[in-house]
C-alpha positions in Angstrom: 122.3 -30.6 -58.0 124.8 -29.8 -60.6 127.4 -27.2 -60.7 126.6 -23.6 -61.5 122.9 -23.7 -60.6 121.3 -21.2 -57.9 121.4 -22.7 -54.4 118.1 -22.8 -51.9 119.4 -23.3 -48.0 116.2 -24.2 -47.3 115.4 -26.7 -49.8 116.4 -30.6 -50.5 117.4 -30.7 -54.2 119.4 -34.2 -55.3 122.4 -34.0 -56.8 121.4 -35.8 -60.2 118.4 -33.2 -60.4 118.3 -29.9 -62.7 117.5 -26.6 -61.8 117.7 -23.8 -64.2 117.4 -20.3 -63.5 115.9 -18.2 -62.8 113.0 -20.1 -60.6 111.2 -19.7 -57.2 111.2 -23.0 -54.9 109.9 -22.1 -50.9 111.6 -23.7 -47.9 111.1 -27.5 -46.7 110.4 -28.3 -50.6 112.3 -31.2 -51.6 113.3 -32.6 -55.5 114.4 -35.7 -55.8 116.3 -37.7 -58.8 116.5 -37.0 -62.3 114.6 -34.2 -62.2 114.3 -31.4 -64.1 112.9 -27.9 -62.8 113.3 -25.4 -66.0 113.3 -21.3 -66.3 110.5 -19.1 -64.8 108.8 -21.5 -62.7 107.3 -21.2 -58.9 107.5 -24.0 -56.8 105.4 -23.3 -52.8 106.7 -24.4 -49.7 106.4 -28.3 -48.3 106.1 -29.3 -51.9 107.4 -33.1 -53.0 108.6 -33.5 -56.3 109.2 -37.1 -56.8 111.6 -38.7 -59.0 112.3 -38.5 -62.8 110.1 -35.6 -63.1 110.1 -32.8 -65.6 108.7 -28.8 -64.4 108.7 -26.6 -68.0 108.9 -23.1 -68.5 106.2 -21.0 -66.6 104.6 -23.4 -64.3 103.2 -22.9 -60.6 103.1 -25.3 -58.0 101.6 -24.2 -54.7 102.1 -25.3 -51.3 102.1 -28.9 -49.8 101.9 -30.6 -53.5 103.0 -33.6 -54.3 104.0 -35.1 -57.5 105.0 -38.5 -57.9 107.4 -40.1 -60.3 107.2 -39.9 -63.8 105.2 -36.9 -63.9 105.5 -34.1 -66.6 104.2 -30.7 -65.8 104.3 -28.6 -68.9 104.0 -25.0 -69.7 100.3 -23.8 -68.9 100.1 -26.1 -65.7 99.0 -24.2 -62.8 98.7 -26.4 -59.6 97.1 -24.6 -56.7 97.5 -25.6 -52.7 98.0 -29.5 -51.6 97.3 -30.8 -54.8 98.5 -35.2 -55.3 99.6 -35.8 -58.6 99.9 -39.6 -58.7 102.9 -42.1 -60.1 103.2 -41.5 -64.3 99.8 -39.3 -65.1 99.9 -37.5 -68.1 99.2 -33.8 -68.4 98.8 -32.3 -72.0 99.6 -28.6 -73.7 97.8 -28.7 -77.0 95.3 -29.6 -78.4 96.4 -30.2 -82.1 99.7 -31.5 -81.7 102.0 -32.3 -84.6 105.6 -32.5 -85.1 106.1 -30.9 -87.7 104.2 -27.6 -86.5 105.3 -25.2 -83.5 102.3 -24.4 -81.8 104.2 -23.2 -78.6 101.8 -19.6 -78.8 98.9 -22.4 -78.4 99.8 -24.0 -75.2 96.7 -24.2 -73.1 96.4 -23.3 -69.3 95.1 -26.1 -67.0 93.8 -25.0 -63.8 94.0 -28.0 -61.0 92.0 -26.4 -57.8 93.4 -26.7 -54.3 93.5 -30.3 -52.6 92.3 -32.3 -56.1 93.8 -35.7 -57.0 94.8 -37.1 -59.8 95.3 -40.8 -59.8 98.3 -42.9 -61.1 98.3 -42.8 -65.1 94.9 -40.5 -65.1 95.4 -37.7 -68.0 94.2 -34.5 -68.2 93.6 -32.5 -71.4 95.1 -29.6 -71.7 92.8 -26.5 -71.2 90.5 -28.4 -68.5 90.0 -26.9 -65.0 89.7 -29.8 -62.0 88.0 -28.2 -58.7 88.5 -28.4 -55.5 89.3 -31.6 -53.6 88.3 -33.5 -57.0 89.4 -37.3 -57.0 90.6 -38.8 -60.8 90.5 -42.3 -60.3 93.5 -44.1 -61.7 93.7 -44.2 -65.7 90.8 -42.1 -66.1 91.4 -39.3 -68.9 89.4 -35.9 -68.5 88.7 -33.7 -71.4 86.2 -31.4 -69.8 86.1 -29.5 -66.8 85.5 -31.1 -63.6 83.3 -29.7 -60.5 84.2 -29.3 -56.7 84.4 -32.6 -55.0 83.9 -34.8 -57.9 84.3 -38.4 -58.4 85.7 -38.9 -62.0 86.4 -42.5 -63.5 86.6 -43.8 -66.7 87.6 -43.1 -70.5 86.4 -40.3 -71.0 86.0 -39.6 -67.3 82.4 -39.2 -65.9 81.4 -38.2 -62.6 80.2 -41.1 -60.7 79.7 -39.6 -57.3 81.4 -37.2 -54.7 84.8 -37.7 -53.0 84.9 -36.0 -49.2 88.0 -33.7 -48.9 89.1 -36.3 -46.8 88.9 -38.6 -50.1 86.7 -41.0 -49.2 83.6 -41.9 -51.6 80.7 -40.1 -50.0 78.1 -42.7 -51.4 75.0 -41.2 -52.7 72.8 -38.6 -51.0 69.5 -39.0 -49.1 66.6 -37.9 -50.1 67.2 -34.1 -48.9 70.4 -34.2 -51.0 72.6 -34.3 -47.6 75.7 -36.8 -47.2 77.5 -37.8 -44.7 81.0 -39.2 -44.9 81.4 -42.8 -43.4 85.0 -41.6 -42.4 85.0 -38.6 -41.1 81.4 -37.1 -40.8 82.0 -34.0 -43.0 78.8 -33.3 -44.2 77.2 -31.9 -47.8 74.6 -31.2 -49.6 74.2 -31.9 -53.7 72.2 -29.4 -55.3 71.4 -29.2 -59.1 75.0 -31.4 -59.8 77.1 -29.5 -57.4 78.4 -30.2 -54.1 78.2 -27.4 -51.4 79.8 -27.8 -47.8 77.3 -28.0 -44.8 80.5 -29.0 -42.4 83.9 -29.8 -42.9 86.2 -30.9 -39.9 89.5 -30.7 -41.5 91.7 -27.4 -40.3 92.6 -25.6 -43.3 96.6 -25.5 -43.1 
């Protein structure tokens, strides 16, 4: 960490990183090189920031996150709990952009719901919400919102089945709508295009 920025005792920060004040980071969170954590923004506990990453103005991060390398998290980014942020995907803050225009008063919020993943080089457009323990397969771009538990692939990304919150595929449901995970045994039910939770084994932290 460079000289003249605030100090956290409880967190890891590399010395070639930037942290600009003033910011929030909770304990055991660690930041590792080359990047960049700017003004105004709140970082949760047990988060991994990985390296050559970029935090703008104004963006949350909650707890047990973790953000691989390459990643930029611009200004209208909100990250809830245990969200994975895979190796170089792309988030967006407008929808219009153009150089020669500011349209900072335009950026978009984008809402990414507790436990959701977003796979190595997936985008997301900006003003999209993606729901609970979603799974963005790798290089899939999403421009609309994305429901709890979904499977999205492709360009643009469609749902093509559920992901357990364990992440495994669920594979399609009987004829009752129920599913069963292969993995785990965490059970659902699909009803008119939604997942709902029957039983989920995993202890919420």
């Amino acid at each position: 960490m460079q000289k003249d920025q605030p100090t956290f005792p409880e967190v890891k920060i590399h010395e070639s990183a930037y942290v600009d004040a003033p910011c929030k980071i909770g304990k055991g969170t660690r930041i590792w090189h080359f990047t960049h954590v700017m003004p105004n923004c709140e970082i949760g506990e047990n988060v991994n920031i990985g390296q050559n990453v970029v935090v703008s103005p104004d963006v949350r991060i909650g707890k047990g996150c973790k953000i691989q390398n390459n990643v930029s998290l611009y200004t209208g980014v909100i990250l809830e709990d245990y969200v994975f942020c895979g190796p170089s995907m792309v988030f967006t803050n407008v929808n219009t952009p153009r150089s020669e225009i500011n349209r900072r008063s335009e950026y978009s919020t984008t809402l990414i719901k507790r436990g959701a993943s977003l796979g190595a080089n997936s985008t997301i457009v900006c003003g999209t919400t993606v729901g609970r323990y979603a799974f963005v397969a790798a290089g899939a771009v999403v421009t609309k919102d994305v429901p709890d538990y979904a499977m999205m692939m492709g360009v643009p990304a469609r749902r093509r089945g559920w992901a357990c919150r364990c992440g495994e595929p669920t594979g399609a449901p009987g004829a009752n709508g129920e599913i069963t995970c292969k993995q785990c045994g965490n059970q659902y039910r699909e009803v008119d295009g939604r997942l709902t939770v029957v039983k989920e084994t995993q202890v919420v932290p």
